[in-house]
KESESE-312979 format. One record per atom (N, C-alpha, C): residue in three letters; x, y, z. Coordinates in pm, whole numbers, plus 32768, in hexadecimal, padded with zeros to 4 digits. Atoms other than C-alpha are relative to their C-alpha. Example, Ala and Ser with C-alpha at 12.3 -4.5 7.8 and 13.67 -1.06 7.14 Angstrom:
ALA80597F898000ALA84CE7E3E830CALA805A80788000SER7FAE7F897FFASER85577F9682CASER7FB3806D8049
This chain:
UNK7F77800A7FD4UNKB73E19308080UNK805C80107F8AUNK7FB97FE48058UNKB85819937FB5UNK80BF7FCA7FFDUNK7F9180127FD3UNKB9A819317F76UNK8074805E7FD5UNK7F777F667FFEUNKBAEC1A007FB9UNK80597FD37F9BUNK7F9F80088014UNKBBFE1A357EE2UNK800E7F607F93UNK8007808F802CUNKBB9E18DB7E2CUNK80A77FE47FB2UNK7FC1800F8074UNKBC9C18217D7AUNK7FE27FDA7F8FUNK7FED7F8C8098UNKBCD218AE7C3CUNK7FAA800B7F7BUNK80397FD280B1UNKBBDE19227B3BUNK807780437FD7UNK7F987FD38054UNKBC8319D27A38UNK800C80848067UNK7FF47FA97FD1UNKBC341B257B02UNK7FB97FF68087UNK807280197F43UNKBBCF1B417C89UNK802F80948014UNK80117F987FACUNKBB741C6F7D25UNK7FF180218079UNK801B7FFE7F77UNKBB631CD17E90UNK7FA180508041UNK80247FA57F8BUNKBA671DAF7F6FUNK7FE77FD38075UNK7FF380257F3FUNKBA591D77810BUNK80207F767FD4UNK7FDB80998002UNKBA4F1C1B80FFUNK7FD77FAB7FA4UNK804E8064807CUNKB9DF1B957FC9UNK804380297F79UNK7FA9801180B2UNKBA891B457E5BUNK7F6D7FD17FB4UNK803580458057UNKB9AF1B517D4FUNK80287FC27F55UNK7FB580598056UNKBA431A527C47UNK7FB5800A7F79UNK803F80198072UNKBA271A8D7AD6UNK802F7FEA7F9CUNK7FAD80578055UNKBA4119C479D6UNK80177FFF7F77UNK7FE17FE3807EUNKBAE619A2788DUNK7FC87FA27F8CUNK805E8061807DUNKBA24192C7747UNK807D7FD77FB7UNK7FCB804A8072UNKBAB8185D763DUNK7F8A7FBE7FB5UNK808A803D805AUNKB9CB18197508UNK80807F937FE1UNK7FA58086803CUNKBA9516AF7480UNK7FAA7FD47F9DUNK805D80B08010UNKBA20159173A7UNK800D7FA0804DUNK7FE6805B7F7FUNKB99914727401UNK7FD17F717FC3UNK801E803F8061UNKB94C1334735FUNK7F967FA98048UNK808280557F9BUNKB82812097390UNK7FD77FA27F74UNK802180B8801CUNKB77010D772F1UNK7FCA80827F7BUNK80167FC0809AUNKB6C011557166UNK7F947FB7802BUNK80798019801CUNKB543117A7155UNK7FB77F937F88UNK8018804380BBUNKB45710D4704EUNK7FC880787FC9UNK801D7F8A8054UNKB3E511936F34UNK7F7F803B8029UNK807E7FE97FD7UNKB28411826FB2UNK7FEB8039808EUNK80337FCC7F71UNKB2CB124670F7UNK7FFA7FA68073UNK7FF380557F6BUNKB2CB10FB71DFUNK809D7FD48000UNK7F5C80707FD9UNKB41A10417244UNK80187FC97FA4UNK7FC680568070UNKB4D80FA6715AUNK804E7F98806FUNK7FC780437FBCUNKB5820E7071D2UNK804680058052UNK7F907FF87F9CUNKB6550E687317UNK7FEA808D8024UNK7FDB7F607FF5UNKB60D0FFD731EUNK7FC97FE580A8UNK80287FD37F68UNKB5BF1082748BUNK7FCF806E7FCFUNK807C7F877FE0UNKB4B1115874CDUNK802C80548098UNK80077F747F81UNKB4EA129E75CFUNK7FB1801D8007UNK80897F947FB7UNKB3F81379768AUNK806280428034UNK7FD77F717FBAUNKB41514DE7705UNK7F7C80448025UNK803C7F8F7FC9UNKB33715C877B7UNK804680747FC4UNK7FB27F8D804CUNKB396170A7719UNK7FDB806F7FD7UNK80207F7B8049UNKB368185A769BUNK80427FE97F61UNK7FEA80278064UNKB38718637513UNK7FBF80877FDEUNK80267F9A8057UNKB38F19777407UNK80477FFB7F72UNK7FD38008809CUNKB37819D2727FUNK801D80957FF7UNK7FD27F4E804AUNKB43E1B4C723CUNK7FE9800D7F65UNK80227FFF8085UNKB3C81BB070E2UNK800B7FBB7FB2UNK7FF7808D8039UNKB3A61A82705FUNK80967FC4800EUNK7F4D802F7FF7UNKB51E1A2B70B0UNK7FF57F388033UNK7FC080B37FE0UNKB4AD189F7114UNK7FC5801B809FUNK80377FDF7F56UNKB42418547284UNK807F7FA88056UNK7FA480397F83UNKB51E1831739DUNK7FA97FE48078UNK8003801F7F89UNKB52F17A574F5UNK8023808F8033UNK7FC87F967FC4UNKB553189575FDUNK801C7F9C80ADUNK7FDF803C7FCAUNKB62B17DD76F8UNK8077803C8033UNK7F737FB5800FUNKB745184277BDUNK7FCA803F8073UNK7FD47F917F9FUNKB7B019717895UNK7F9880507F93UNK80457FA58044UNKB6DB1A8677FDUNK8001807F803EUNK7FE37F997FF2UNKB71D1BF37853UNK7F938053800FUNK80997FBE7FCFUNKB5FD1CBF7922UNK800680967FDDUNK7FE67F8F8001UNKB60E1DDE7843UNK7F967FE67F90UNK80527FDC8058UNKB5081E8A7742UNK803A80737FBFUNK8029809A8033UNKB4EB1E44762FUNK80417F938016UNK7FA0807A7FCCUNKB5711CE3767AUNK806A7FE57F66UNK7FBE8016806CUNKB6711C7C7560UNK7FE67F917FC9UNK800680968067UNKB6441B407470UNK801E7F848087UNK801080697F67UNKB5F21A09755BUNK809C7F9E7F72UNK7FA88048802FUNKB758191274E2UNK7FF47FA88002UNK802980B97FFDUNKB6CC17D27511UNK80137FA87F6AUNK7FDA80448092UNKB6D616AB7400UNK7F7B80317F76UNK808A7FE68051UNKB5DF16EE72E7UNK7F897F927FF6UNK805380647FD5UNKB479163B72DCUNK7FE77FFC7F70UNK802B7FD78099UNKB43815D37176UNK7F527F748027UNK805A80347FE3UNKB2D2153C7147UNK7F7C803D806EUNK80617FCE7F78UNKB202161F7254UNK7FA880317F9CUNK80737FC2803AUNKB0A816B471A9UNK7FF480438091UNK80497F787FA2UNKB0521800728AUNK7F657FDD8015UNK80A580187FECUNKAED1177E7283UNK7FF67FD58038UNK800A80587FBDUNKAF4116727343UNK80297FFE808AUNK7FCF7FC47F50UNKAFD117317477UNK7F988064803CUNK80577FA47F98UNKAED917BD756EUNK804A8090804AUNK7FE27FA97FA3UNKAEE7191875E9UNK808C80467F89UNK7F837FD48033UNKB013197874D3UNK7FCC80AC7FCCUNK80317F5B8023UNKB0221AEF7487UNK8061804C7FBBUNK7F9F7FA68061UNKB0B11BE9737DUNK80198084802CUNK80227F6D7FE0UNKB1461D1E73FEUNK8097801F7F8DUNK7F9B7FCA8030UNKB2351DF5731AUNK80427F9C7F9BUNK7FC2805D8037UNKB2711CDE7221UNK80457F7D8036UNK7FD380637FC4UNKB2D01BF9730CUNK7FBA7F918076UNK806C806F7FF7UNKB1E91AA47340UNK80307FB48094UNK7FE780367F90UNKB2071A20749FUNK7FC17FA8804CUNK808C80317F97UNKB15A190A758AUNK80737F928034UNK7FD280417F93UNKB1B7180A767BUNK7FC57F6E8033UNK8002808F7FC2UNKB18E167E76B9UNK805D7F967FD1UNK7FD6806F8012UNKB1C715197683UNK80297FCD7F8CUNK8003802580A7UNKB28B14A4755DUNK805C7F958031UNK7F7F80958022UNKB32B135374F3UNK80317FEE7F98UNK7FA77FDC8091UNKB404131173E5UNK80887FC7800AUNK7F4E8010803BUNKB555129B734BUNK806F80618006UNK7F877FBF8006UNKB69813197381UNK807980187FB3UNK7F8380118050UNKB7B6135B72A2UNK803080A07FC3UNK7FD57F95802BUNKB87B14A5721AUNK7FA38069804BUNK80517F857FCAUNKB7F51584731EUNK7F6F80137FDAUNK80CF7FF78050UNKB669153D7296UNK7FC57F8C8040UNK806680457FF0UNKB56114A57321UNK7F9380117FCBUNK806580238045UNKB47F14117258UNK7F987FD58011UNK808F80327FC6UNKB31B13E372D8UNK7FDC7F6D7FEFUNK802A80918025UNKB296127172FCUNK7F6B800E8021UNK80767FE97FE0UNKB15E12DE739EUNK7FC380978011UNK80007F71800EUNKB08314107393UNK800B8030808AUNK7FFA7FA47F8CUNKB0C9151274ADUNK7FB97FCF8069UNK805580097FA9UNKB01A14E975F2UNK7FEC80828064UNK800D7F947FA9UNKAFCD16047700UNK80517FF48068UNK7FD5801B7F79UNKB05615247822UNK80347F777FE5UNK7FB780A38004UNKB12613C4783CUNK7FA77FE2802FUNK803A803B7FC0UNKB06012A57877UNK804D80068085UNK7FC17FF47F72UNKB074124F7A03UNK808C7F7E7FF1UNK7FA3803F7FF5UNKB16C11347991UNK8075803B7FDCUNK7F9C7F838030UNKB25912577913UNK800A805A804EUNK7FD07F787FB1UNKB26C13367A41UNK807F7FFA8037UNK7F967FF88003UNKB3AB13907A58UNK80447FC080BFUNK7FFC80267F5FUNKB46712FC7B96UNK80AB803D8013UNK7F567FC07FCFUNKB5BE13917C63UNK80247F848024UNK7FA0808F7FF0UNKB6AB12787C35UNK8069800D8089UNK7F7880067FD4UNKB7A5130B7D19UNK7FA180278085UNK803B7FFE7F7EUNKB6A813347E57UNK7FE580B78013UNK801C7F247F94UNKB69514CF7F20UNK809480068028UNK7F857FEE7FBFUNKB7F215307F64UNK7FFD80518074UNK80187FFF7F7BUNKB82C156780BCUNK806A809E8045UNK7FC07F94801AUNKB89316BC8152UNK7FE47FE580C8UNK7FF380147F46UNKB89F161182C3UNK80B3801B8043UNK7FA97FC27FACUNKB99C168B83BEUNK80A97F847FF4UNK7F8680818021UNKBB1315F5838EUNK801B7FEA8088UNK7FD1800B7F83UNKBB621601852AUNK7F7E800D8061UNK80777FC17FAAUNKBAAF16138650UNK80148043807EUNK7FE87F8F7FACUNKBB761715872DUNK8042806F7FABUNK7FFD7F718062UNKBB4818408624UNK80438077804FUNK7FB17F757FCAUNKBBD619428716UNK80887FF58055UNK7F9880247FE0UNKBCFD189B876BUNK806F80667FCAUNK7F977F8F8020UNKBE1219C28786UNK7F8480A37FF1UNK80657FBD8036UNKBCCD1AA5872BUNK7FE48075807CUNK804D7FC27F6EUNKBC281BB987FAUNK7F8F802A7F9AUNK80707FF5802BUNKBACC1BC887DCUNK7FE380BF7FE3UNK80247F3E7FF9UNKBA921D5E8826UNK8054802B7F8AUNK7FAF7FD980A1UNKBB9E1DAD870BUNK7FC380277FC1UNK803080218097UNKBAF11D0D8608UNK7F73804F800CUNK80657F8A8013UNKB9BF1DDE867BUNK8003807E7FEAUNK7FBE7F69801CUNKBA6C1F1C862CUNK7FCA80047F73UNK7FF780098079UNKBA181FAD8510UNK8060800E7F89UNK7F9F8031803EUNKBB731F858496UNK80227F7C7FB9UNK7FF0808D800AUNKBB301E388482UNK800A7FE17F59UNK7FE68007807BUNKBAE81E748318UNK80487FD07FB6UNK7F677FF18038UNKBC131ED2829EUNK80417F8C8024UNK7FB980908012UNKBC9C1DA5833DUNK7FEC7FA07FCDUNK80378058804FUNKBBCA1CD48296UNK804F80097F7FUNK7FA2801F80A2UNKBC791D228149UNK806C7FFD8050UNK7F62800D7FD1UNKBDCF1D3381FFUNK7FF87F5F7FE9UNK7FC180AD7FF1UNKBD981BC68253UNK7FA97FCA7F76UNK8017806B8077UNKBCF31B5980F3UNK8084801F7FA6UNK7F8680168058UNKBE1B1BFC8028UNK80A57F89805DUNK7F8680288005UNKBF1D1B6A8131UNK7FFC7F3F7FF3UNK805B80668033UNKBE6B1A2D8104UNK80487FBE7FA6UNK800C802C80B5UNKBE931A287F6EUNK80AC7FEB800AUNK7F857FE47FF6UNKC0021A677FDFUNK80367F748057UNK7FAF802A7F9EUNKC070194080B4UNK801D7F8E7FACUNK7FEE80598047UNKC10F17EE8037UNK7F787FA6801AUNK807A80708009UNKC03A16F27FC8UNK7F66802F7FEFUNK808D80077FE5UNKBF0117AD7FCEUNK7FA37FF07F5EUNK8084806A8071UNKBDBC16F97F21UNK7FC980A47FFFUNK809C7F9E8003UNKBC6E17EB7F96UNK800980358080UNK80117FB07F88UNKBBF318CB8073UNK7F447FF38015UNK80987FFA7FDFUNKBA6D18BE80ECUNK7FA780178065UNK801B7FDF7F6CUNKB98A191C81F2UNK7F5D7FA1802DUNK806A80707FDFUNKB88B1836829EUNK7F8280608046UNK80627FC97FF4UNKB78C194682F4UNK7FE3805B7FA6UNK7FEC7FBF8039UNKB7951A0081FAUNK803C80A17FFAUNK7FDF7F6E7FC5UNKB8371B3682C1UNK808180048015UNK7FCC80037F9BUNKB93E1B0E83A0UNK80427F7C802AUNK7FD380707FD0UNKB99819BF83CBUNK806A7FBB7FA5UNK7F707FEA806AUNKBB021992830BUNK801E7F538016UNK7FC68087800BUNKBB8318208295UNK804B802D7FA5UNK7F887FDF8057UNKBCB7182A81D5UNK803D7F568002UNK7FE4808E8005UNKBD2C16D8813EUNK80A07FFF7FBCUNK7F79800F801FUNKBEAF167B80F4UNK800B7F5A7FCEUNK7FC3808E8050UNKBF3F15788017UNK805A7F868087UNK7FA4806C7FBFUNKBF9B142880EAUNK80707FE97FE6UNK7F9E7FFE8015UNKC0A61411802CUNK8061808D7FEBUNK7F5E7F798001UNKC15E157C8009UNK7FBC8074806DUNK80557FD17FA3UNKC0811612814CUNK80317FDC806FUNK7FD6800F7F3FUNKC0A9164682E6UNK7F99803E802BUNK80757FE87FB1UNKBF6F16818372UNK802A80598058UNK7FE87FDB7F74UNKBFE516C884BBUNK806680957FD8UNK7FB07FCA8022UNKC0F317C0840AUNK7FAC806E7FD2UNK80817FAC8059UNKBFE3183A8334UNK7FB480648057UNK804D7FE57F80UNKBF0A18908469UNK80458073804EUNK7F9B7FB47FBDUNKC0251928852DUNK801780A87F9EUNK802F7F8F8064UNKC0421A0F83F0UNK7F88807B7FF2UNK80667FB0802CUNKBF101A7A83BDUNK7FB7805C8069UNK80387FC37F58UNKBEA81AD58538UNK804180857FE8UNK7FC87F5E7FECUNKBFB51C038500UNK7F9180497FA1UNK804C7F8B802FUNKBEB31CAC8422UNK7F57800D8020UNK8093800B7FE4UNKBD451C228480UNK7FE97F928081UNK8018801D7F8BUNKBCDC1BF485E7UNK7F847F798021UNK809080248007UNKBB701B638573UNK80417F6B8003UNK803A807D8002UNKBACF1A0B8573UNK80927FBC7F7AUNK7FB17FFC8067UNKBBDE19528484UNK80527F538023UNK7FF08089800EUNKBC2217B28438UNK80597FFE7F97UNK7F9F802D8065UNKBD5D1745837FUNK80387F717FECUNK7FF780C07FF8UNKBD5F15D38305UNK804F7FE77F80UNK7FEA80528067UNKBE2714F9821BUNK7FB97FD47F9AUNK8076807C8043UNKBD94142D80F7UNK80547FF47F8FUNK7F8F804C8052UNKBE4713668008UNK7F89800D7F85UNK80247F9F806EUNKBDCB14697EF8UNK806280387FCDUNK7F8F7FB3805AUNKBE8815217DD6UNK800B806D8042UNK7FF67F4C7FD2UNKBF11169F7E22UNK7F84800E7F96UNK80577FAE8076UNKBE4017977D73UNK805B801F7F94UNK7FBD801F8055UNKBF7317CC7CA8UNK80197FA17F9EUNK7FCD80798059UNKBF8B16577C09UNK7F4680147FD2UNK80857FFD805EUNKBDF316817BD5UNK800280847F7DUNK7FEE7F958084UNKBE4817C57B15UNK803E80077F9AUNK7FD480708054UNKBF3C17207A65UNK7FAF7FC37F8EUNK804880248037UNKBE6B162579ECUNK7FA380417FBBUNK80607FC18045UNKBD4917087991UNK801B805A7FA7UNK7FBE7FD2803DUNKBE2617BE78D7UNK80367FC37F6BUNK7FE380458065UNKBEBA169577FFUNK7F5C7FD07FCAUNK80B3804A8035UNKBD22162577D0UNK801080587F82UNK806C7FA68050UNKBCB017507730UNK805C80237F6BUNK7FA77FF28099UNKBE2017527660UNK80147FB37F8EUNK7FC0807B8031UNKBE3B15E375F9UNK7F9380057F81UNK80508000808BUNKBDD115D1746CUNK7FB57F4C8033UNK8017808B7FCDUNKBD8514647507UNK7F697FDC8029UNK806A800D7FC3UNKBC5014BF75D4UNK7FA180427FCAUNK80907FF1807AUNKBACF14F3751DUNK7FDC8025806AUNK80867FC57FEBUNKB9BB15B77585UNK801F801780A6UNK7FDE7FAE7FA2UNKBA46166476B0UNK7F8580858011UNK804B7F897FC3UNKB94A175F776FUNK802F80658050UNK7FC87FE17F82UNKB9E717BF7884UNK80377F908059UNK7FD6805B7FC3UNKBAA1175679A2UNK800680308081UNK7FD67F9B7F72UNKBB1117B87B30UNK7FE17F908077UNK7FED80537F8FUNKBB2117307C6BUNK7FDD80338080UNK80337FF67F91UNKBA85173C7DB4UNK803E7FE280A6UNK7FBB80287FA8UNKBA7717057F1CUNK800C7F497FFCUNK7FF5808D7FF7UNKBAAD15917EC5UNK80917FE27FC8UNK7F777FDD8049UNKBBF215ED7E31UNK802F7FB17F89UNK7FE08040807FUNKBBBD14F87CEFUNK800F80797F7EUNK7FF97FA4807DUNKBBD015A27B90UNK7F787FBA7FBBUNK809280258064UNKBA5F15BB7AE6UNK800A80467F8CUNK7FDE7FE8806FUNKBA5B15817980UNK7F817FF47FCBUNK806B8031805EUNKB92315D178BBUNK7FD27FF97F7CUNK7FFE80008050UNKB8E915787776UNK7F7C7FCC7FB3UNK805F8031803CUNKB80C15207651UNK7FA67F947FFFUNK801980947FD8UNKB80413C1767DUNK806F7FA78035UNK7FBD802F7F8DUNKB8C812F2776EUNK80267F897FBCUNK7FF4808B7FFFUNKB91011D3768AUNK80B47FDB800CUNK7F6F80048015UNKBA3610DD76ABUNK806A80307FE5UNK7F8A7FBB801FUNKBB25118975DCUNK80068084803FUNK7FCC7F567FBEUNKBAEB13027654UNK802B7FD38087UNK7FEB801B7F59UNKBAF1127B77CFUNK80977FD37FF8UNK7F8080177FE9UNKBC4E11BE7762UNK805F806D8001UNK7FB07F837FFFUNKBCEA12F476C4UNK80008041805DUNK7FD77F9B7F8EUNKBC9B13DC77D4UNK80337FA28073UNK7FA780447F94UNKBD4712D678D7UNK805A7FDC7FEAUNK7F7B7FE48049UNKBE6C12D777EEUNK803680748003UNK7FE27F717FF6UNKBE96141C77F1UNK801280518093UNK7FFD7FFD7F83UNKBE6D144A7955UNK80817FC38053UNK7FC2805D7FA4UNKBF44130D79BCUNK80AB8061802AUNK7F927FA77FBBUNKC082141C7A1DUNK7FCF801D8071UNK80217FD27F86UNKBFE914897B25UNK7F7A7F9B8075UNK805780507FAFUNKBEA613EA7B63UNK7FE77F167FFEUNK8043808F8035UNKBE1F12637B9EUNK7F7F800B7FB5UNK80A77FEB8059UNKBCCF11EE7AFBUNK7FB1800C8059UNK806D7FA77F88UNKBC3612247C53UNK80148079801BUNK800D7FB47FC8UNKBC8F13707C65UNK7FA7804F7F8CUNK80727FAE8084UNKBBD113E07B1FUNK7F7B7FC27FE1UNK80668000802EUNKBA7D13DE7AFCUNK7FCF7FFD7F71UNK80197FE58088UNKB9C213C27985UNK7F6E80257FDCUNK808F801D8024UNKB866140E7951UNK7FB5803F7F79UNK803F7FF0808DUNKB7A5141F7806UNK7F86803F800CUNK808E7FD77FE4UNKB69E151777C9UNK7F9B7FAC7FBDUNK8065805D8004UNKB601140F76F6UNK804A7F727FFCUNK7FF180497FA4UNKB5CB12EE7793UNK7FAB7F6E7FBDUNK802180968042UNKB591115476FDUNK7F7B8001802DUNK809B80277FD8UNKB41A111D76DFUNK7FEB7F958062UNK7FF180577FF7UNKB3F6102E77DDUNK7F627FAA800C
């Protein structure tokens, strides 16, 4: 299932009924607790884990490869934080092509100036007390109404004009006040369009949108940002000298703003909800750290 028209990566695209949302990097710093000299924790430090892809370019130092990454060949330099402390003997399966040392598992380690510093050697796979878990549940791409053809005619939307209306009604959509997201609950054909509780009219909305698309089509409230105030925000993120280790960002059919970054601690999580607070609350922004407190 896909969602329409999302609100606002940096760039959204449209074909029939589907936006595919893509997103904008920011390499940052980022700061964290100070190792010991001997490779374990130094007092008070915090230990991270990552699952990960990792590489050494002609000896240039071994990065993370974390992030958005670009499905093109050759791939370009992975931007992640750097890993200081890794031995290549000690990663299974790692391989040299073209000068450039590559492999893929479990690492832990200290955080600070964009470097992680190994505490333990590599592994292939997280123990099972380290498998990663979705904090935020399955986001839900269930139906906003439950008389979808209200104003509608079914035969229409079987035309094969219907298409074309399909983008008619996602651009007029992106166009109305208040609007959050757009998404479809079968992945085809089945149109939800969500409006700001506060600067939104459903029923107005609805009335609207019928003049261009006949099909299946649910228009609900939700005391959610526009896609405008999330674009906004994701905008001041990626600008604010304030906010560290920025990955990416964008927003879904849940209409929060997802922020992903290096590491999620206290301070980065405050800044980017400082930086935000024009537009968004702290429930409407998400934060998640690609590495993540040993626990």
């Amino acid at each position: 299932m896909r969602t329409l028209g999302g609100s606002a990566r940096t760039t959204t695209t449209t074909a029939g009924a589907s936006a595919t949302a893509l997103v904008t990097t920011a390499l940052l710093a980022a700061c964290g607790a100070p190792d010991g000299t001997d490779g374990t924790p130094g007092d008070g430090a915090v230990e991270y884990e990552v699952v990960a892809g990792f590489e050494e370019r002609d000896g240039g130092g071994v990065v993370l490869c974390i992030g958005p990454m670009p499905a093109i060949y050759p791939a370009p330099p992975c931007g992640g934080p750097r890993v200081d402390g890794l031995d290549w003997d000690d990663v299974p399966g790692a391989t040299t092509v073209d000068g450039t040392t590559s492999g893929r598992g479990y690492l832990v380690g200290t955080y600070a100036d964009r470097t992680l510093t190994l505490t333990r050697t590599p592994a292939a796979e997280p123990p099972g007390s380290a498998a990663p878990s979705d904090e935020w549940g399955t986001v839900s791409f269930d139906a906003l109404c439950t008389d979808p053809w209200r104003g509608g005619d079914e035969a229409a939307a079987a035309e094969p004009e219907a298409a074309e209306a399909q983008n008619d009604l996602v651009a007029a959509a992106a166009a109305l006040p208040g609007y959050v997201t757009t998404y479809v609950s079968d992945g085809a054909q089945q149109l939800n369009v969500v409006v700001s509780a506060d600067e939104g009219d459903a029923d107005a909305a609805h009335a609207s949108l019928r003049e261009v698309w006949p099909g299946w089509l649910c228009v609900a409230e939700k005391d959610l940002p526009t896609s405008q105030d999330v674009a906004a925000a994701q905008s001041a993120v990626h600008g604010s000298d304030g906010v560290s280790g920025v990955m990416s960002s964008g927003s879904g059919v849940d209409g929060v703003l997802a922020v992903d970054v290096e590491v999620a601690d206290t301070a980065t999580v405050a800044a980017i909800e400082e930086a935000v607070s024009p537009w968004l609350t702290p429930a409407q922004v998400r934060v998640t750290g690609a590495l993540r407190p040993v626990s």
